[in-house]
VOBA-1610 file (N, C-alpha, C; in pm, whole numbers, padded with zeros to 5 digits, always signed):
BEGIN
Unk-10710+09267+13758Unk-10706+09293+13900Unk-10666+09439+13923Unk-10757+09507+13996Unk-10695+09646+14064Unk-10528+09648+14113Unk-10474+09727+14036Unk-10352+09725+14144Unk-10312+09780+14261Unk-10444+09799+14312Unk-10397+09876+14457Unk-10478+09740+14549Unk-10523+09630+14481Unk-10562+09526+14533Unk-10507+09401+14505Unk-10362+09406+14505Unk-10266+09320+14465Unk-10198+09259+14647Unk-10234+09127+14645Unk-10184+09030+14806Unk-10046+09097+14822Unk-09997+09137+14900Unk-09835+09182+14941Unk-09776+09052+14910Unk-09740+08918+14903Unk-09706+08840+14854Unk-09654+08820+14706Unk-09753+08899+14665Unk-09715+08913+14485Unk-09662+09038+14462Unk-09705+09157+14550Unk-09690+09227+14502Unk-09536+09300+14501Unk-09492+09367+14364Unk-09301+09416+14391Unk-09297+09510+14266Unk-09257+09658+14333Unk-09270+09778+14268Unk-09168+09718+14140Unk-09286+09743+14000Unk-09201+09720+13850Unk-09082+09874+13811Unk-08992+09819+13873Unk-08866+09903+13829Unk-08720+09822+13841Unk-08625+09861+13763Unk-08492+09797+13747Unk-08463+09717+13923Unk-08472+09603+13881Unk-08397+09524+14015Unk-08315+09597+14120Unk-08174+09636+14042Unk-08137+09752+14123Unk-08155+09826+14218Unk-08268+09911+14109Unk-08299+09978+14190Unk-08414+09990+14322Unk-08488+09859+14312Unk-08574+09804+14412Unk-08493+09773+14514Unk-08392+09715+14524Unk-08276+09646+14595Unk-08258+09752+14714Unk-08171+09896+14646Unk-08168+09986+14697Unk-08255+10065+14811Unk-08407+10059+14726Unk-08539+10109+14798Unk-08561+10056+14940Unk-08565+09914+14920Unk-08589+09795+15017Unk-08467+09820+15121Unk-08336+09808+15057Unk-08224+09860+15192Unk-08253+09981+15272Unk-08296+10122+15184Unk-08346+10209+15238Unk-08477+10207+15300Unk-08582+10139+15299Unk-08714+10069+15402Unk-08632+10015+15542Unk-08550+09909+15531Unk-08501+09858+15600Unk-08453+09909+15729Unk-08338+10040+15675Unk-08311+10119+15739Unk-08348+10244+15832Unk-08487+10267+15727Unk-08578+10396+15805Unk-08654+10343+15955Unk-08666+10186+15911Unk-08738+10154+16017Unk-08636+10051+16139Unk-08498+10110+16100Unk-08413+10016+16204Unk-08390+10141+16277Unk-08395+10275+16207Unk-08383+10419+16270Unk-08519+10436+16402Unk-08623+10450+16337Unk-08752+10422+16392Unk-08782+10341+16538Unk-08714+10229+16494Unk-08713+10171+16633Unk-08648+10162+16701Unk-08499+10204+16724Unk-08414+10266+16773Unk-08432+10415+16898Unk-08498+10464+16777Unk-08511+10594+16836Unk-08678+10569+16922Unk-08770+10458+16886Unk-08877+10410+17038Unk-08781+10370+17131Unk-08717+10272+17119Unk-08689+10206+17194Unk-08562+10251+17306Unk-08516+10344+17257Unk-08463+10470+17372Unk-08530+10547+17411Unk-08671+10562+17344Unk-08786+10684+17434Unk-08678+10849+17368Unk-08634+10820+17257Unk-08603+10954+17205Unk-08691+11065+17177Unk-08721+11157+17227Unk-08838+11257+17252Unk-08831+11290+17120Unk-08745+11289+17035Unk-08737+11390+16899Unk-08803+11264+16810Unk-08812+11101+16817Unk-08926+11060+16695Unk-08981+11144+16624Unk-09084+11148+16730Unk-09204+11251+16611Unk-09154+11343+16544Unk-09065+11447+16574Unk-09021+11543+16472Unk-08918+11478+16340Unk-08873+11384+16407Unk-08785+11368+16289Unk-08819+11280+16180Unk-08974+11161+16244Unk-09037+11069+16156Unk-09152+11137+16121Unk-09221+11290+16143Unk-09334+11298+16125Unk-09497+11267+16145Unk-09392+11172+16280Unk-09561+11108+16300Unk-09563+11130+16487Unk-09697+11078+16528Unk-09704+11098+16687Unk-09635+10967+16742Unk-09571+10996+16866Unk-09516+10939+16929Unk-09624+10754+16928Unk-09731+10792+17004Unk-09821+10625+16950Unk-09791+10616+16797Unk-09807+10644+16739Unk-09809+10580+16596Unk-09620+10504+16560Unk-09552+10594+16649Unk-09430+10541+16594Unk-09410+10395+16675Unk-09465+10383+16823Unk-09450+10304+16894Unk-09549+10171+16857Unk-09652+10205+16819Unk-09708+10084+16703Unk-09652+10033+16601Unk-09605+10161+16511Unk-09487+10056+16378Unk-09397+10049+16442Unk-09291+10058+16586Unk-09195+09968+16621Unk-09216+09845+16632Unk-09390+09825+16709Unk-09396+09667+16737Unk-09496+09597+16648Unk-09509+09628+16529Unk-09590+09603+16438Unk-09495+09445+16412Unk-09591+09348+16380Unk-09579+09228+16334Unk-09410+09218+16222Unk-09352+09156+16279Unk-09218+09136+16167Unk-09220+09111+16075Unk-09318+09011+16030Unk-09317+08945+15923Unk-09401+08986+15856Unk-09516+09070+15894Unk-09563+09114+15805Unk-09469+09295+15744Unk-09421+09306+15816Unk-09344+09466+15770Unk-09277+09378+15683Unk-09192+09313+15696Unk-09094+09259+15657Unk-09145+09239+15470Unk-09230+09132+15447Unk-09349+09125+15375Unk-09349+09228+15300Unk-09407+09396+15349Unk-09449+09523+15316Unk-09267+09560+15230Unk-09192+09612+15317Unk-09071+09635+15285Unk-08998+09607+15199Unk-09042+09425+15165Unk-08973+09376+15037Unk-09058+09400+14904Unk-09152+09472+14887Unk-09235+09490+14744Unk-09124+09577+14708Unk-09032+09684+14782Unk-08986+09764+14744Unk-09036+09870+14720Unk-09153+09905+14725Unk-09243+10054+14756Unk-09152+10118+14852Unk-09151+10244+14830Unk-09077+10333+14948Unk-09177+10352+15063Unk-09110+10329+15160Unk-09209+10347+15304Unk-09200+10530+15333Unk-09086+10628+15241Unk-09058+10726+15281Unk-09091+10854+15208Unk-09053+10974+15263Unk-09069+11074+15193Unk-08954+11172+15187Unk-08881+11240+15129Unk-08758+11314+15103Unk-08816+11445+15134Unk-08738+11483+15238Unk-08768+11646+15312Unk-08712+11738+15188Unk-08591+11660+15099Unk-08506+11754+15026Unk-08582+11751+14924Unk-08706+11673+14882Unk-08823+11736+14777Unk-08929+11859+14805Unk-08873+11928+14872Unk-08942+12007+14932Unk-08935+12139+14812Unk-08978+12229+14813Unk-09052+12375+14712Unk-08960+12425+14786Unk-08915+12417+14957Unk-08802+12547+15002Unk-08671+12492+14995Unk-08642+12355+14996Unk-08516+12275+14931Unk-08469+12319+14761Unk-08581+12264+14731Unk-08557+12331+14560Unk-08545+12482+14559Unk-08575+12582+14629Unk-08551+12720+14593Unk-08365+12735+14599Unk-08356+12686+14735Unk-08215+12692+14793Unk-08125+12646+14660Unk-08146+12499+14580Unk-08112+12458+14508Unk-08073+12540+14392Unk-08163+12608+14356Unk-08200+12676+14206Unk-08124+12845+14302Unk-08126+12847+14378Unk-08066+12977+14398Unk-07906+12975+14435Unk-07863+12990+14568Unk-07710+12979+14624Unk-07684+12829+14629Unk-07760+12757+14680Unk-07703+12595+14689Unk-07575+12590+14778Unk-07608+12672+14865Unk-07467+12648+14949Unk-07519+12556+15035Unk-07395+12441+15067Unk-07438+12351+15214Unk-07473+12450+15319Unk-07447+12558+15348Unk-07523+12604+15502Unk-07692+12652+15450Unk-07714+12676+15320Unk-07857+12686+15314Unk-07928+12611+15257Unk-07884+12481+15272Unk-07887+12307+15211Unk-07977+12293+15344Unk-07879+12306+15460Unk-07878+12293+15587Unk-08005+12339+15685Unk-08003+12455+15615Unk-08092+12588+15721Unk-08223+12497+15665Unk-08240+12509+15483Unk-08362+12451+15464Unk-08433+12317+15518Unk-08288+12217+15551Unk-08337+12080+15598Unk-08389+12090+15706Unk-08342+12191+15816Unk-08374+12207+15940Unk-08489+12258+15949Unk-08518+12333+15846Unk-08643+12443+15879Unk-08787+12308+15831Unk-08753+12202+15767Unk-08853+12075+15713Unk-08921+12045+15842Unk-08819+12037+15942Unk-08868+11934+16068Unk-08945+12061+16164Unk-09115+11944+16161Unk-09191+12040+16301Unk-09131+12125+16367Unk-09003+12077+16449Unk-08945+12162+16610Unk-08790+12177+16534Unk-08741+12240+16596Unk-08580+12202+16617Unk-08549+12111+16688Unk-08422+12085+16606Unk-08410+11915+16637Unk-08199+11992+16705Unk-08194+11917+16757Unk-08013+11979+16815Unk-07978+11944+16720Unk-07858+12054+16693Unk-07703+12024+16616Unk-07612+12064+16691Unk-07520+11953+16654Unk-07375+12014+16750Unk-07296+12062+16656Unk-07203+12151+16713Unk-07108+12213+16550Unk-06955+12124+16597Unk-06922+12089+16517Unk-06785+11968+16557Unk-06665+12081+16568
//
């Protein structure tokens, strides 16, 4: 069988239990963020999920059980801004948290607010 033609029913990313466990909490969470931030009409979604405002408001009300379904293979639903070529420079160069920072900020489409505490 193709494995990109495997029923979501069967299908569950082959890696340490663990660490699927983890993945799936983190699915869980991206999309409890996700709909949170529809369901207040937070203007910043799209910048901060990468996608257009309809698309986020479709996977808020996308079928439960089938996300649900999707989420538990343990495939990551996500992508890490901090894998980024200008994350890793920062890294391999000063690695200071304020240019940890500058780079995370500079990932997202728009500026997104920070408050300084």
């Amino acid at each position: 069988m193709n494995e990109n033609n495997i029923p979501v029913a069967k299908a569950i990313f082959d890696t340490h239990s663990f660490v699927r466990k983890k993945i799936e909490a983190a699915n869980f969470a991206v999309i409890d963020a996700l709909v949170a931030m529809v369901e207040y009409q937070d203007p910043l979604a799209p910048a901060v999920f990468g996608a257009s405002a309809e698309t986020l408001t479709k996977l808020a009300a996308m079928d439960k059980a089938k996300l649900h379904a999707l989420l538990m293979t343990g495939l990551p639903i996500f992508l890490l801004r901090i894998a980024s070529p200008e994350f890793k420079a920062v890294l391999e160069g000063s690695g200071s948290e304020d240019a940890l920072l500058r780079a995370l900020l500079e990932s997202h489409s728009e500026q997104l607010p920070i408050t300084s505490l």
